[in-house]
C-alpha positions in Angstrom: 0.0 0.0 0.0 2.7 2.6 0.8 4.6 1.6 -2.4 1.4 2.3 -4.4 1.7 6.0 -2.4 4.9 6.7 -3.0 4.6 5.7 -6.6 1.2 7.7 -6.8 3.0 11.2 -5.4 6.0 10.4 -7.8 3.6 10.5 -11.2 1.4 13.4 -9.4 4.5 15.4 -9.3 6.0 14.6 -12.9 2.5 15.5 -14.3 2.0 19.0 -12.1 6.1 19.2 -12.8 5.3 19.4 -16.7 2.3 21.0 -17.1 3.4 24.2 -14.9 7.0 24.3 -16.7 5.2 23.6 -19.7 3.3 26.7 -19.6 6.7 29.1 -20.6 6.0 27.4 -23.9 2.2 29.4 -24.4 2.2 33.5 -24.7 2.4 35.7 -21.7 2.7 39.4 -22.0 3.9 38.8 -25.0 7.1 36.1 -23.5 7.2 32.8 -24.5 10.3 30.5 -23.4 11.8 33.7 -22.1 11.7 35.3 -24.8 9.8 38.3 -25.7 8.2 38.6 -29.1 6.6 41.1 -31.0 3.0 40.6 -30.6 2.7 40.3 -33.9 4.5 37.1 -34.2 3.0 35.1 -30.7 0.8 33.1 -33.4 3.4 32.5 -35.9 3.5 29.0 -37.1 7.2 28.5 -36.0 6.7 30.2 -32.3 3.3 28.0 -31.9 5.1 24.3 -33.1 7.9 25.2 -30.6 6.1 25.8 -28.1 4.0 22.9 -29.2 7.0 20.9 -29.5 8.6 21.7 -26.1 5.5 21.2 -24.4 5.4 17.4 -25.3 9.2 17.2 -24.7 8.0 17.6 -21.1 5.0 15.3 -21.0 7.0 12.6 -22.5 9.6 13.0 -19.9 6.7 12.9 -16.9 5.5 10.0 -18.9 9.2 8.0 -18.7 9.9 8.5 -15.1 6.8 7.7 -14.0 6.8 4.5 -15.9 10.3 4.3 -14.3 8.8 4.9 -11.1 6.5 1.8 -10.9 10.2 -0.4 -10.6 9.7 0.5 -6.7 7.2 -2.2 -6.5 10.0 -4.6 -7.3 12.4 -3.4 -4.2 12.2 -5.4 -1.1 14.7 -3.2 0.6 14.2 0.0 2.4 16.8 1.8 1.7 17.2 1.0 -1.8 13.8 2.4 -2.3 14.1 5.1 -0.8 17.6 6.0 -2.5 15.5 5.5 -5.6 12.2 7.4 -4.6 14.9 10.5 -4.1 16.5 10.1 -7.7 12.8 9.7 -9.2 12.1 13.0 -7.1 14.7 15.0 -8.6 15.8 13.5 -11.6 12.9 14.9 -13.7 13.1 18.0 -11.9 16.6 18.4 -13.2 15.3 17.1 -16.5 12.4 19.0 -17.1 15.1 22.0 -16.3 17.1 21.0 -18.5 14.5 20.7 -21.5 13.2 24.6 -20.7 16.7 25.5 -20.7 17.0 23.9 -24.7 14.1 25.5 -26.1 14.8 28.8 -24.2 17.9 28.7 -26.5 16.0 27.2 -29.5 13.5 30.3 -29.2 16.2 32.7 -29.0 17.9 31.5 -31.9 14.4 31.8 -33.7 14.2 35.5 -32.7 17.7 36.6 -33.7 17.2 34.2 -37.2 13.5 36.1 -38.3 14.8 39.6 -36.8 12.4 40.0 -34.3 14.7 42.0 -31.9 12.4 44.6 -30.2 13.5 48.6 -29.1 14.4 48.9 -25.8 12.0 51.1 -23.6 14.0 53.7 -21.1 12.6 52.5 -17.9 10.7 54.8 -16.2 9.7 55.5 -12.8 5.7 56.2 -11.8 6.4 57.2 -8.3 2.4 57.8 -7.3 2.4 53.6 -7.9 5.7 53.2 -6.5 4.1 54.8 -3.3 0.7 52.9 -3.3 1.9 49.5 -4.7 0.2 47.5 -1.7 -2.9 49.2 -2.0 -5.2 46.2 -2.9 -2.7 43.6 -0.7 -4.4 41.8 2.4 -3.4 43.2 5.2 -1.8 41.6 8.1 -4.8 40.9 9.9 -5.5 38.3 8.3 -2.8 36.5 9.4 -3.8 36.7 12.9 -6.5 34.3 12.8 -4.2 31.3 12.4 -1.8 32.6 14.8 -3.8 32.8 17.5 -5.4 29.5 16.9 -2.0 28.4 16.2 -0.9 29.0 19.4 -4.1 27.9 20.6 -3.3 24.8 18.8 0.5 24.6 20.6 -1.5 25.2 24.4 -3.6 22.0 23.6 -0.7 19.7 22.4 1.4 20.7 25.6 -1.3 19.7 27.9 -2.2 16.5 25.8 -0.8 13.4 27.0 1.0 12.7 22.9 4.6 11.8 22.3 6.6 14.6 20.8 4.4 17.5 21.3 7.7 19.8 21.4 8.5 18.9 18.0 4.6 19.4 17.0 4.7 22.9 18.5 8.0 24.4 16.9 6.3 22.9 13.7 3.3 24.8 14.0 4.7 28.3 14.6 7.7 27.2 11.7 4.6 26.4 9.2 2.9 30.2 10.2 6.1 31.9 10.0 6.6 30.3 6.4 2.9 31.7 5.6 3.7 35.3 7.1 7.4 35.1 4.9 5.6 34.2 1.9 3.0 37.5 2.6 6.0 39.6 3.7 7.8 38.8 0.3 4.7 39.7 -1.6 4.7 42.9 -0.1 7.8 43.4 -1.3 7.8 42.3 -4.6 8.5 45.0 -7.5 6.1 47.2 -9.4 5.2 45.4 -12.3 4.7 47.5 -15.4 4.5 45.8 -18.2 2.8 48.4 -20.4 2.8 52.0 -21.2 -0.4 53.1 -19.8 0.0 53.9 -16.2 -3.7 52.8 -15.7 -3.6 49.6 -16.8 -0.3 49.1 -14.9 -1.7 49.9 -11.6 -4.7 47.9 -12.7 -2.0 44.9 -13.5 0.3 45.5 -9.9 -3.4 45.6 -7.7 -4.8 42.4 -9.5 -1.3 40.8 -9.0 -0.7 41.8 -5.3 -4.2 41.0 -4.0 -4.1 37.1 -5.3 -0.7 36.7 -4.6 -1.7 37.8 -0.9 -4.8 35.5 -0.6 -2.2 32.8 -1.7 -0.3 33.1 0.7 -3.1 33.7 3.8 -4.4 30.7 2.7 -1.0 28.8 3.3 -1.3 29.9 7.3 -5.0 28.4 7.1 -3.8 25.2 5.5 -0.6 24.7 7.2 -2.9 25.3 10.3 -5.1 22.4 9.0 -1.9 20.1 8.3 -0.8 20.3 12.3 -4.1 20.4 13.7 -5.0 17.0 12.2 -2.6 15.3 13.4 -2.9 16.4 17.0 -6.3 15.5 17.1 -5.6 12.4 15.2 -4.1 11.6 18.6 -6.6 13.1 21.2 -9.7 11.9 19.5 -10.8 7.6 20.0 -9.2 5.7 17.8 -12.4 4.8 15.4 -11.8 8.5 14.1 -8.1 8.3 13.1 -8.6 6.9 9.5 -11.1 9.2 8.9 -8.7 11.9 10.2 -5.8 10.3 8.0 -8.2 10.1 4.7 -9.4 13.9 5.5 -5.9 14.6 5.6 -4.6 13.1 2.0 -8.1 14.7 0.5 -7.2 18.6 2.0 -3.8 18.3 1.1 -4.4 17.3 -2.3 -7.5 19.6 -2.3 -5.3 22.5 -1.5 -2.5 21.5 -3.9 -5.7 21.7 -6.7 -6.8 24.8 -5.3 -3.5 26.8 -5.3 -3.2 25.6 -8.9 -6.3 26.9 -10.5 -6.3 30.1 -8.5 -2.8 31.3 -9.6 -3.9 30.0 -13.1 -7.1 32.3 -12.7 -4.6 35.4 -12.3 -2.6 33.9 -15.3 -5.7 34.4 -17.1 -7.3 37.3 -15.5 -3.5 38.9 -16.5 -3.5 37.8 -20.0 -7.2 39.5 -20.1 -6.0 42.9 -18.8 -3.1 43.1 -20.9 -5.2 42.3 -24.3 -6.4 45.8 -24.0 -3.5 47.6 -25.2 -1.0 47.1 -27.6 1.4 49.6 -25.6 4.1 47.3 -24.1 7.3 48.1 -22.6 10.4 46.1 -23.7 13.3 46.1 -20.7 15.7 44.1 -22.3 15.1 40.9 -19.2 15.3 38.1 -21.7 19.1 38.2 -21.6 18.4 37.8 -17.4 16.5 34.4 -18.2 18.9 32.7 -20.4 18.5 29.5 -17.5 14.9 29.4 -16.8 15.6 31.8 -13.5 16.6 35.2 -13.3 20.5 35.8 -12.9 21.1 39.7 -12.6 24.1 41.2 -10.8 22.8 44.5 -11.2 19.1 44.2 -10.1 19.1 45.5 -6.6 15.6 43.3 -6.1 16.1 39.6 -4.6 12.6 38.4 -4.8 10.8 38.9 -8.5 7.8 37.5 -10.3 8.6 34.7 -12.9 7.6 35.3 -16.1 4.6 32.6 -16.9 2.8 34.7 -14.0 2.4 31.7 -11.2 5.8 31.7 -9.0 7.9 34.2 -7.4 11.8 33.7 -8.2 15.0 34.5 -6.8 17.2 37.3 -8.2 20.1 34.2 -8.2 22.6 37.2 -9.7 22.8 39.0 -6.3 24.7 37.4 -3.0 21.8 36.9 -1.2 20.1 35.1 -4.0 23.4 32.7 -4.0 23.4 31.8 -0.1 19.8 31.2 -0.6 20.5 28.9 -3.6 23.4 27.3 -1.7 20.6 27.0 1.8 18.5 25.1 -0.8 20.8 22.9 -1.9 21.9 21.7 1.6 18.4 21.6 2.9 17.9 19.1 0.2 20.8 16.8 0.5 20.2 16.9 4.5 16.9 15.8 3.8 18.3 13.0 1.5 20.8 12.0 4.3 18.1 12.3 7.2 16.3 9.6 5.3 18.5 7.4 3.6 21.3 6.6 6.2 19.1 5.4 9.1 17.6 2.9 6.3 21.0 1.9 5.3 22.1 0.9 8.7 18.9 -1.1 9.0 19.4 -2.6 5.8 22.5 -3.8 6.4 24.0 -2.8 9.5 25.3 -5.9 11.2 22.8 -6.6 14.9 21.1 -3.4 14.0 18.5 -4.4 16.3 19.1 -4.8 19.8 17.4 -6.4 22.9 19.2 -6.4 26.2 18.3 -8.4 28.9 19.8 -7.4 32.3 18.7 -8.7 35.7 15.8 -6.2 36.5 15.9 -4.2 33.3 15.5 -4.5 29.4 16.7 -2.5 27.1 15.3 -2.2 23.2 17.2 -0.6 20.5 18.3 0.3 17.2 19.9 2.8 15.1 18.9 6.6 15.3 16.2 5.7 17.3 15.9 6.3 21.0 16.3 3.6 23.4 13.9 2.3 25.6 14.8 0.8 28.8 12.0 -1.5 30.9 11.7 -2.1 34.2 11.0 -6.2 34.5 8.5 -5.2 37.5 6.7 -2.8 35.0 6.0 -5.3 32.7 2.5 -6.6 32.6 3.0 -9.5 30.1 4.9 -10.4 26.6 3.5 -12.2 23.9 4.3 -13.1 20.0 1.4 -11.1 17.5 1.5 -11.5 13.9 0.6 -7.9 13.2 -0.1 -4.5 15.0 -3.7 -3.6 16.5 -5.3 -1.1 14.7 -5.4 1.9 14.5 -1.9 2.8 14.6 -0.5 6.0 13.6 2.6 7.8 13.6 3.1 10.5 16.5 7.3 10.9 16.1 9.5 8.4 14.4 9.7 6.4 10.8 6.9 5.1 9.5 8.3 3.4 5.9 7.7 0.3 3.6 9.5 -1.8 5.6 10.5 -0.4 8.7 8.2 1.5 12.3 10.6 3.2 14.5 10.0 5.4 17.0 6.8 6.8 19.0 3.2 5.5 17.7 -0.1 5.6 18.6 -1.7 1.7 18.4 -4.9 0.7 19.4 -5.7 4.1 21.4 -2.8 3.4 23.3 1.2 5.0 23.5 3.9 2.6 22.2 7.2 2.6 20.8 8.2 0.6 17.9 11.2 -1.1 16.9 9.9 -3.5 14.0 11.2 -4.9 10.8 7.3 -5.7 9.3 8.3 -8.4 6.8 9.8 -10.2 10.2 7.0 -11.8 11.7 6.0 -12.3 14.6 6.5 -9.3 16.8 7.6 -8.9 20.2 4.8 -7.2 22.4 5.6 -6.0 25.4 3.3 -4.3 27.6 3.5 -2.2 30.6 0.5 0.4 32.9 2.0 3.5 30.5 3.1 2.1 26.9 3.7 -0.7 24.7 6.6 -1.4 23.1 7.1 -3.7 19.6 9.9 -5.2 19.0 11.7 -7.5 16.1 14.8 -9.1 15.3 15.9 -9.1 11.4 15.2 -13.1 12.0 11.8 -14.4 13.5 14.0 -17.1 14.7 16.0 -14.5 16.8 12.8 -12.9 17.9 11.0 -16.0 18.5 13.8 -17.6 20.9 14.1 -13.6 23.2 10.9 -13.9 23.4 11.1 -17.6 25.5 14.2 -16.0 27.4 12.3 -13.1 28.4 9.7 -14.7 29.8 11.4 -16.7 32.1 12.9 -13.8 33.0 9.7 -12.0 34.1 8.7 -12.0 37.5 5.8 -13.0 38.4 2.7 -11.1 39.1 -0.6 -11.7 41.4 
């Protein structure tokens, strides 16, 4: 089931992935892969077949990794599927890069071969917009809401009786102070003035601002949404957790959908303002796109709008834009490392899981997960299961294909898990305050701790 989930977000992605870069290849404000036409020319039967063309580049590349993709079904080790569920993550990214970055070229060389070159318009300053460019943005009210019930939110989970609620609460305020950057940068995007009439561009800038600030209000409403679930995933019985989890998956997706078509509504509502004049400035910026992102030392702005009118870029030209580049980057390959060497040592670390029997203690381990030591006295009984009582769901720990580790919530009840799942049967240990699962890599192993352990056990009235 999680293979067909991972596999499912891989093609989701390729498909989004291709159809959003894919859109460079159709007409906006007069741009098409970077490159600005006259308007004249944006139905020309070359410009439309290369677009055409580069469009289906794309969906053929979606098409190959995704068929790619379905080879996870075929791994039977964790962290060989997940070093490959990484490399199907980011492979087409750098591919579908890679093809923008081609036809980018191949329209350029277009341009310069039909001599389509267009006069460069002096910039010019309109100052009265300058002034009153956040005139239609939402104001920062509306971010208050979700803080408060954010911390609201942070009160309950301290007071609940759930495993890492400390991590859940410095999520929650990261996830609203992501929502207010995202507002914040909005604000401090650039006029846009695309034409010469003043009107239409403060018409443009408003229309441009006031979406761009719903988006990102409605990002501290649904990262709001993504921690409270969870949290009362937890404090609610367990009959309502899988109805929690499948509310969950459809509000995620739902506000992936959502996002979409509202910034493709501005695309449109965009195109539709600018159709009423014929008056359009030409900076020179297409030599700042050569790469698909804009590289421009002498740009004083760090954040800008890209040019298909759904994303705001980086200025990767000025320092700033570099060590944020650089940030990315590292973030990324942590990431990677955070999830692929803990599954590497549990692959194929040698006694990767460990269970120590001492006089009046036990103690269960295994790699980058904490250990759990057991009073004998506490324990109420141990017995051999052939699968976990449901509900179960992940409060802090791995939850993968092949491997639960860490702290869970199973059958209303805490427990911590150390379990290889294709290694059956599992250890169950049970004490007043938790559970505690446990497996060898060999049911054999597993099998024969589990008769020394209970003659270990002292015995109870």
């Amino acid at each position: 089931m999680l293979g067909l989930l991972f596999v499912g977000i891989l093609v989701f992605i390729n498909f989004i992935m291709a159809y959003s870069v894919g859109l460079a290849g159709k007409p906006h404000k007069s741009i098409v892969l970077e490159n600005t036409l006259p308007q004249s020319q944006l139905k020309h039967p070359d410009v439309v077949a290369l677009g055409k063309e580069y469009r289906q580049r794309l969906l053929w590349a979606a098409g190959l990794f995704s068929l790619l993709s379905c080879s996870l079904f075929l791994i039977h080790y964790e962290a060989i599927f997940m070093t490959l569920f990484w490399l199907f993550l980011l492979l087409p990214m750098v591919t579908m890069w890679g093809i923008e970055v081609h036809y980018i070229r191949k329209m350029a060389a277009l341009k310069a071969a039909k001599g389509w070159q267009l006069p460069v318009t002096p910039v010019q300053i309109d100052t009265k917009l300058l002034v009153t460019k956040n005139q239609k943005i939402l104001g920062f009210g509306w971010l208050l809401p979700p803080l408060v019930l954010t911390i609201g939110l942070c009160i309950f989970a301290w007071f609940s009786n759930i495993d890492g609620k400390l991590i859940y609460i410095l999520t929650a305020i990261f996830l609203w102070i992501v929502a207010w950057g995202c507002w914040y940068v909005v604000g401090r995007l650039p006029v846009a003035a695309p034409s010469e009439d003043p009107q239409l561009n403060r018409q443009y800038n408003d229309l441009t601002k006031h979406d761009w600030s719903v988006v990102a209000v409605g990002i501290a409403y649904g990262m709001l949404v993504v921690f409270a679930l969870p949290v009362l995933s937890m404090s609610l019985p367990a009959s309502f957790s899988k109805l929690l989890a499948a509310l969950f998956i459809l509000l995620t997706f739902g506000s992936i959908f959502l996002c979409i078509w509202y910034l493709l509504r501005l695309r449109k509502k965009q195109d539709q303002l600018l159709a009423t004049t014929a008056r359009f400035r030409y900076a020179d910026k297409d030599q700042y796109w050569r790469y698909g992102v804009y590289i421009n030392p002498d740009d004083k702005t760090l954040m800008v709008s890209d040019r298909i009118g759904l994303n705001i870029g980086v200025n990767f030209g000025r320092p700033a834009g570099k060590v944020l580049g650089v940030l990315t980057l590292l973030l990324v390959l942590g990431l990677m490392v955070f999830t692929l060497y803990p599954t590497y040592l549990w692959d194929f670390g040698k006694d990767s899981f460990t269970a120590n029997l001492q006089q009046e203690r036990l103690e269960l381990a295994a790699p980058f997960v904490k250990p759990s030591e057991i009073e004998l006295a506490d324990i109420e009984s141990a017995k051999l299961v052939t699968a976990l009582p449901a509900p179960t769901t992940r409060s802090n720990g791995y939850g993968g294909r092949y491997y639960q580790m860490g702290k869970f919530e199973v059958a209303g009840k805490n427990a911590t898990l150390y379990l290889d799942t294709r290694s059956k049967p599992y250890l169950q240990i049970v004490t007043a305050e938790r559970d505690y699962y446990f497996t060898f890599k060999q049911a054999s192993e597993t099998k024969a701790f589990y008769h020394h352990l209970t003659k270990a056990l002292p015995a109870h009235d």
